[in-house]
C-alpha positions in Angstrom: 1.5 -9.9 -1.9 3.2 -7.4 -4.4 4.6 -9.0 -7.4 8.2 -8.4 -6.9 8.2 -9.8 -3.4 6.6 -12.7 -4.6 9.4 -13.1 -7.0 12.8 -15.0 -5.8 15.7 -13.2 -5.8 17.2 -15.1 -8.6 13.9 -14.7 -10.7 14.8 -11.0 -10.5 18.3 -11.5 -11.8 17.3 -13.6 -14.6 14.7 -10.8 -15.2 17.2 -8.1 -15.7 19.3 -10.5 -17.7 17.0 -11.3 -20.2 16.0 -7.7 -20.6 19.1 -6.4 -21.1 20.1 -9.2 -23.9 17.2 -8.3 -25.7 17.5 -4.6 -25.4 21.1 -4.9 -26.8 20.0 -7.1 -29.8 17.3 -4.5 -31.0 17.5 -3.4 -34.8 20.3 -0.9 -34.8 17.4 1.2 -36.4 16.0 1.4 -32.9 19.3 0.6 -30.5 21.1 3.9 -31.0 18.0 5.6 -29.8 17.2 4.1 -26.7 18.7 5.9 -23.8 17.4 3.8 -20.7 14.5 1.0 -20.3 13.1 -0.2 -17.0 10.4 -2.4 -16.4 7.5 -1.6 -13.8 4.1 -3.0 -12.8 0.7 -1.4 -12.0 -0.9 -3.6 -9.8 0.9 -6.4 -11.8 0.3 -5.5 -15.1 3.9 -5.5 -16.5 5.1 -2.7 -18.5 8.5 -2.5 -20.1 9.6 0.9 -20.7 11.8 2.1 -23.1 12.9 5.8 -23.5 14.3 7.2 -26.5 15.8 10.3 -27.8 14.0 12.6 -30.6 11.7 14.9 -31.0 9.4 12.7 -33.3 7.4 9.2 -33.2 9.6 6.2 -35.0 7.8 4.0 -37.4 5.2 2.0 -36.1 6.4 -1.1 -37.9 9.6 -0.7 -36.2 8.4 0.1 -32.6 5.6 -3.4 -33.1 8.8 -5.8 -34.2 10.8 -4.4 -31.3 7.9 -5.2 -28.9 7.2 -8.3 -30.1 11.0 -9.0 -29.9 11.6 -7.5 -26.3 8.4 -9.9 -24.7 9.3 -13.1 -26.7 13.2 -12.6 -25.7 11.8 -12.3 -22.0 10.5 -15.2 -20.3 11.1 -15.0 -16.3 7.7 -12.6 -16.6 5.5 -11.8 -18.6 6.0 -8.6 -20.1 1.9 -7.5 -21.2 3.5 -4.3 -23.3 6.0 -2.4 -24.1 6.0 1.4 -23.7 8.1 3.4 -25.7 8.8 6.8 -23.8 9.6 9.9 -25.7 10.3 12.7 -22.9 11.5 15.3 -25.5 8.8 14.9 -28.3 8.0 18.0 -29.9 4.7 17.6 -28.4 5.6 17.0 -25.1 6.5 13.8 -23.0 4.5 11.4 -25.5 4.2 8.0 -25.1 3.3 4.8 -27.7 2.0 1.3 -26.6 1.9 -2.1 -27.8 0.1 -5.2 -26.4 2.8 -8.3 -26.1 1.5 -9.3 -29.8 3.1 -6.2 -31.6 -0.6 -4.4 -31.3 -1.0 -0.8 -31.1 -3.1 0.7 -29.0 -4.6 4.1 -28.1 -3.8 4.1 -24.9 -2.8 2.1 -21.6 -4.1 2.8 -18.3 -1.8 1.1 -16.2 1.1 1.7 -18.6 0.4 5.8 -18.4 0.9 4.8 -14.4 4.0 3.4 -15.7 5.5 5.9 -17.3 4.2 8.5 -15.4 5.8 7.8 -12.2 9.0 6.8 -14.5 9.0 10.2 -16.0 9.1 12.3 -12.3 12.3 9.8 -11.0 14.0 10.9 -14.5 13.3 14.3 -13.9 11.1 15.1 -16.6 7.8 17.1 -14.7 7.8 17.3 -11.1 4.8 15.4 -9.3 2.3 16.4 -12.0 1.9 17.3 -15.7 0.7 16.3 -19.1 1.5 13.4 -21.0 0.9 12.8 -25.0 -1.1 9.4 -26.2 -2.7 8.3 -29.1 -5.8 9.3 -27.4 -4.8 12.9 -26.6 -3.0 14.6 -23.6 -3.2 12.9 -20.1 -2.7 14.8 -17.0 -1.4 12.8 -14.3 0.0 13.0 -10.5 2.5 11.0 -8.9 3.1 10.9 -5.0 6.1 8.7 -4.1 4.4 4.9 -5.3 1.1 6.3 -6.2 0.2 7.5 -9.8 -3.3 9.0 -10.2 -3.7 9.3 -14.0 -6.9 10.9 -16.0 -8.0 7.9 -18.8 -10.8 10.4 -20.5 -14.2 10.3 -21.5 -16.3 6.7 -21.7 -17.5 6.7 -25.1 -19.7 4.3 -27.3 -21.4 3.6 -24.6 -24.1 0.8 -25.0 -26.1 -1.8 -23.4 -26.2 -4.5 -24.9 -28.2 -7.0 -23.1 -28.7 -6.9 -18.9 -25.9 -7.9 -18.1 -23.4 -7.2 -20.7 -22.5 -3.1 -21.4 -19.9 -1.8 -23.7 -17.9 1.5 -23.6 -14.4 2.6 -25.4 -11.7 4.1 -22.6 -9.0 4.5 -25.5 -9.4 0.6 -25.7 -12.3 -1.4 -26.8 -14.1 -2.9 -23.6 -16.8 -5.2 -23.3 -18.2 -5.6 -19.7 -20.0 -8.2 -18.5 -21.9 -8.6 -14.8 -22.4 -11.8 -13.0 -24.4 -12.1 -9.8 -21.4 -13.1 -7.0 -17.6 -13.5 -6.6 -17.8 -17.0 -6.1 -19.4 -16.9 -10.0 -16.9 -14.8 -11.0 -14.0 -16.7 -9.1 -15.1 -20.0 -11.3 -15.1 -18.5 -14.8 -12.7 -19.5 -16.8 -11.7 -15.9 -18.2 -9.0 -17.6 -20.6 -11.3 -19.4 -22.7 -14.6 -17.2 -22.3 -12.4 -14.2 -22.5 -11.4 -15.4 -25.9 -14.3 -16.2 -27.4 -16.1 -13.4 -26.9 -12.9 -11.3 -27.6 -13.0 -12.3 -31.2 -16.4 -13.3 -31.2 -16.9 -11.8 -35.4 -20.7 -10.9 -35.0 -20.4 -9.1 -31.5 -16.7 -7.7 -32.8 -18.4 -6.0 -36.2 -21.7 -4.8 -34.0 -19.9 -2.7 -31.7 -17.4 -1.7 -34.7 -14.3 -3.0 -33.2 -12.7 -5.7 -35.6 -9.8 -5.3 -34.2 -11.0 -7.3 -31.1 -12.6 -6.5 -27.7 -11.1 -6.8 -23.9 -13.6 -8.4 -22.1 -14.6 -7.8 -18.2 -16.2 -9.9 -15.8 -17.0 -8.1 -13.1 -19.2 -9.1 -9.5 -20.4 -5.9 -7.5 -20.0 -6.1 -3.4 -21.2 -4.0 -0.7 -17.9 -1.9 -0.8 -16.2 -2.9 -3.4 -16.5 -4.3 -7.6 -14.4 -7.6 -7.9 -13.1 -7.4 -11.5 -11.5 -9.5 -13.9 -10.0 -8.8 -17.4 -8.8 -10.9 -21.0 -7.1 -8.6 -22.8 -6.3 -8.6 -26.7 -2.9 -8.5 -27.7 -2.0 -10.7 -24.2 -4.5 -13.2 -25.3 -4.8 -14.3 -21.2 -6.4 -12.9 -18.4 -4.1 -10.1 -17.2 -3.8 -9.4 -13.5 -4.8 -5.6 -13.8 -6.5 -3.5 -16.8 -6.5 0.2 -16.0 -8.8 1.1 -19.2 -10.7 -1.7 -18.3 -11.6 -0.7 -14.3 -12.0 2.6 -15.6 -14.8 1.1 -18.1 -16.1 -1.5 -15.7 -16.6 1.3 -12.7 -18.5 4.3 -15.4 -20.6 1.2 -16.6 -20.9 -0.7 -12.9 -22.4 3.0 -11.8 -24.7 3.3 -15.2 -26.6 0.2 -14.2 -27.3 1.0 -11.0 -24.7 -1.3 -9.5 -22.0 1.1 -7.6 -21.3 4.6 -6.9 -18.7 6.5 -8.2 -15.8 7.0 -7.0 -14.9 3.0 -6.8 -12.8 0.9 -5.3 -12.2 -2.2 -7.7 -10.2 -5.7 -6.4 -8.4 -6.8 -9.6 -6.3 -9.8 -9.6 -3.1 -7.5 -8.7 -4.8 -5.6 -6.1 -7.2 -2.7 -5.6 -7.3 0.0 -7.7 -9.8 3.6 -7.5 -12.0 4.8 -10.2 -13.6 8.7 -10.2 -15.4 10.3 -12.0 -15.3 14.3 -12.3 -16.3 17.0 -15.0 -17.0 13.8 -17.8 -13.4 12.2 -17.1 -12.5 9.0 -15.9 -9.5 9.1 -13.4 -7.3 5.7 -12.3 -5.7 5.5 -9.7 -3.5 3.1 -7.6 0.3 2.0 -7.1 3.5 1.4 -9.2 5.9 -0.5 -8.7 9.7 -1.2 -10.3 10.6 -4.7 -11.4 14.1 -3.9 -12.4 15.5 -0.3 -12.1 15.9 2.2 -14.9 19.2 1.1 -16.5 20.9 2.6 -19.8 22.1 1.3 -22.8 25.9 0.9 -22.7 27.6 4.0 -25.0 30.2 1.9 -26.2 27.5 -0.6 -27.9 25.1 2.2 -29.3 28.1 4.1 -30.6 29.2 0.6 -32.6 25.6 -0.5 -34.2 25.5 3.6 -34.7 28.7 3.6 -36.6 27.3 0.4 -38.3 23.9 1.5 -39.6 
């Protein structure tokens, strides 16, 4: 079941109200900025979207306190990040993420899904174009609820033991293989997840202090069953785009699938190619609460008051 059909009507509503409270009660630093936010899911990894005016990226220490603010003030979901949308960047449509925790990072698979079909309903490209991260220019597609996104090269790619590989997707990923689904069904990804996340020794062999998402994954006859802790949640999320795009490359390295892949995550099946050395993602997205913009009358006040 999609996640916003499993969700009660007045879970929605309280949703939407949360959001907006702690939209309104940003800095005033960031408020008069914002013109709309929205948040959507890919495959029910929930991304809050923010979209702001200007032609150049705000501080990062700002953008990190807002995000922690906006997911702490939310609690009828779990936002996993925030997204903060610049459509008229002087580099083109560019986008910044943070996990839940205030961390930056490179990229998001599922949250360039976000935006990406966010960016065609506002007008911004029409079906397909090019969108700026912190690990370079994306091209991307959107057909009606289906984003097809290009995640980039696997890099650092290493085996680490038989069944544990490693490879960078514009995130950290550490991958590890077990031998069914009923293994993988029964591991208890919060606390293995965690320890190997932040495991120091593995953390400062693979040169990622910052912390590693960690994959288990189980291969079937038509299929790869996959599950994902990510850093900066801290919990098992129910989708990782940069994490099924590292777990297929890697699943068809050792021998274990073809390419392209159909993985099962937790929020439902996503597809993984693999064409001319890039990784592509691709799968549905969904709105939780619809696009909705700041009222003028507030941003003109906290403008007038900065």
């Amino acid at each position: 079941m999609d996640l916003v059909e499993s969700m009660s009507p007045l879970m929605l509503s309280d949703v939407n109200n949360e959001l907006e409270c702690a939209v309104v009660s940003l800095s005033t630093d960031l408020i008069v900025k914002v013109v709309q936010f929205a948040v959507l899911h890919g495959n029910g990894n929930v991304i809050a979207v923010v979209e702001l005016v200007g032609t150049d990226d705000d501080q990062l220490s700002l953008l990190q306190q807002s995000t922690e603010h906006l997911c702490s003030s939310v609690t009828a979901i779990r936002i996993d990040g925030v997204l903060f949308f610049y459509p008229r960047h002087r580099c083109g449509p560019r986008m910044k993420f943070f996990d839940r925790d205030g961390t930056h990072e490179l990229m998001c698979g599922n949250g360039l899904r976000c935006v990406s079909r966010y960016a065609v309903d506002r007008g911004v490209f029409a079906g397909s174009g090019v969108i700026i991260t912190d690990d370079g220019a994306k091209r991307v597609q959107v057909t009606g609820e289906h984003a097809e996104v290009v995640i980039g090269s696997p890099r650092e790619v290493q085996k680490l033991t038989g069944d544990r590989w490693f490879a960078f997707t514009g995130v950290a990923h550490l991958v590890e293989f077990v031998d069914s689904i009923a293994t993988l069904d029964a591991i208890d990804v919060s606390a293995v997840g965690a320890q190997l996340s932040h495991d120091p020794a593995l953390c400062q062999l693979l040169g990622h202090p910052e912390g590693l998402h960690v994959n288990f994954v189980a291969a079937h006859e038509d299929h790869l069953a996959v599950r994902t802790y990510e850093v900066g949640v801290e919990a098992e999320t129910q989708c990782c785009g940069t994490g099924a795009a590292a777990t297929a490359y890697l699943s068809w390295r050792a021998g274990l699938a073809s390419l392209p892949a159909v993985l099962r995550t937790r929020g439902g099946q996503v597809r993984i190619s693999y064409e001319n050395g890039d990784l592509t993602l691709a799968g549905p997205v969904r709105y939780v609460t619809e696009p909705r913009p700041v009222p003028r009358l507030l941003q003109t006040v906290k403008g007038t008051s900065a």
